[in-house]
Residue, then its C-alpha position, 0 to 999 in steps of 0.5 A: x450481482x453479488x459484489x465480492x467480499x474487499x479485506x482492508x490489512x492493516x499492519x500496525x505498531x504504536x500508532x494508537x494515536x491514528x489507528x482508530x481513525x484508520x478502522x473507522x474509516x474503513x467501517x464508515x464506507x457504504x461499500x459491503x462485504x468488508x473484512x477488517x484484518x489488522x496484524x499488530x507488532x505487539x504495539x505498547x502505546x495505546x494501540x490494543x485499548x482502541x482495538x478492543x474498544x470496537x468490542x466483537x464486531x464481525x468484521x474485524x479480525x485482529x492480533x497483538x504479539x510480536x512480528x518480524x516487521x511491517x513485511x511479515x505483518x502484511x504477509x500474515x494478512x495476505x495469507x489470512x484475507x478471505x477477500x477477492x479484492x484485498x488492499x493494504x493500509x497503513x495505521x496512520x492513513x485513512x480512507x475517504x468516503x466511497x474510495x472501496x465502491x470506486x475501487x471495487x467499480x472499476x476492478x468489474x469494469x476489466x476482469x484482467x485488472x491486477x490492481x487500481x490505485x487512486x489519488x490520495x491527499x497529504x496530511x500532517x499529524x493533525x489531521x489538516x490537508x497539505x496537498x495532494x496527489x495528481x498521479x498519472x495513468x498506469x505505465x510500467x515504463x513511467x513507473x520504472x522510471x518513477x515519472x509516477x508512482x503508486x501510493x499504497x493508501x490508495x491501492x486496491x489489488x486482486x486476490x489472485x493477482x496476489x497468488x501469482x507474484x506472492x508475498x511482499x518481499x522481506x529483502x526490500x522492506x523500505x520498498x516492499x509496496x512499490x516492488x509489489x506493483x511492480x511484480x505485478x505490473x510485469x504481469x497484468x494490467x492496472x490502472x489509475x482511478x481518477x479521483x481522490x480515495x485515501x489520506x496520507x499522513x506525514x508526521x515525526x514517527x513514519x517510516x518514510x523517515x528512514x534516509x536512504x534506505x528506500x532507495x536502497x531497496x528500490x535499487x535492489x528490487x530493479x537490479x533484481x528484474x534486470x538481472x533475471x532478463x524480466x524487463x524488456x529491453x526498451x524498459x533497461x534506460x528507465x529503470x536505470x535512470x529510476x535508480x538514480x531518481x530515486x537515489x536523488x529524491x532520499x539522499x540528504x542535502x548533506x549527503x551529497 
């Protein structure tokens, strides 16, 4: 059977020192057809020499100018892919060998699959691991709850899955991910792959390193589906109480 056609978006600014290793990722998986699909803020590094170097192959399609951030990067991307399986990666992290096979694999596997997610291991700026995940199955209760997440390297999600809940939102930046497995998540089922299929860079430059905004948006996006009577009612307590984790987890020592 003809197995269908996986888009990679990648939004990206400045991050020419790790873009490359993300395309090449990409490229280097077995796993065909593939579209490469990469929405650049107008970066003023080195970011548009290594774009171009990889000359006019077909498989990636790209743009430089400036943008309203990394939500209408990804937004540009979820309107432009042509893919039935799309995944969204971040221009400092990478894939692992065979991670799209084993994505696309077990999205066949289930028809009503909205989304598969893997484990992913930690780097630093050097590329040398640190860690790794070892993410739990897919539960709603638990992901309100944030007893697990879901890490966006590792993410793969279906076309028109993405029709149904729409775009990222530009009201939660520093959570738009995390909201977008939930939107889905209230929807359709997912489920974990269990076995690593991306790296995750920590380094001096990401936006991970923002203070407490994450929390502040992952607050935003649950009150949100309280307030709109979306969640059931056994799910209100781990939604609360994943409020504060997340609150815990961002908020500085010295904040306290």
């Amino acid at each position: 059977m003809e197995r269908p056609l996986v888009s990679v978006i990648i939004p990206s600014f400045n991050q020419g020192t790790y873009i490359r290793e993300t395309l090449e990722s990409c490229f280097s998986q077995e796993y065909r057809p593939l579209e490469v699909l990469v929405f650049d803020g107008g970066s003023r590094d080195g970011t548009v020499d290594v774009l171009r170097s990889f000359g006019d192959r077909p498989e990636l399609r790209w743009v430089s100018e400036p943008d309203g951030g990394v939500v209408d990067a990804v937004n540009k991307g979820l309107s432009a892919a042509r893919g039935a399986v799309l995944a969204i990666q971040s221009s400092d992290d990478f894939y692992l060998p065979g991670a799209l096979d084993a994505a696309v694999s077990a999205l066949e596997v289930s028809p009503d699959l909205a989304f598969v997610y893997g484990d992913v291991e930690y780097v630093d700026a050097d590329g040398e691991v640190t860690g790794r995940t070892h993410l739990g199955p897919w539960s709603l209760r638990a992901f309100l709850g944030r007893d697990m997440y879901v890490n966006q390297a590792s993410a793969f999600f279906r076309a028109w899955a993405a029709r149904e809940v729409g775009l990222w939102d530009e009201e939660v930046p520093y959570a738009a991910d995390s909201d977008y497995w939930l939107r889905m998540g209230l929807r359709f089922p997912a489920r974990k792959i269990d076995r690593l299929l991306s790296r995750y860079r920590y380094h001096e430059a990401q936006r991970d390193k923002t203070g407490t905004r994450p929390a502040r948006d992952w607050e935003k996006s649950v009150r949100k589906r309280i307030a709109s009577r979306e969640l059931a009612p056994e799910l209100l307590g781990p939604a609360r109480r994943g409020i504060h984790l997340t609150w815990h987890h961002y908020t500085p020592e010295s904040h306290w």
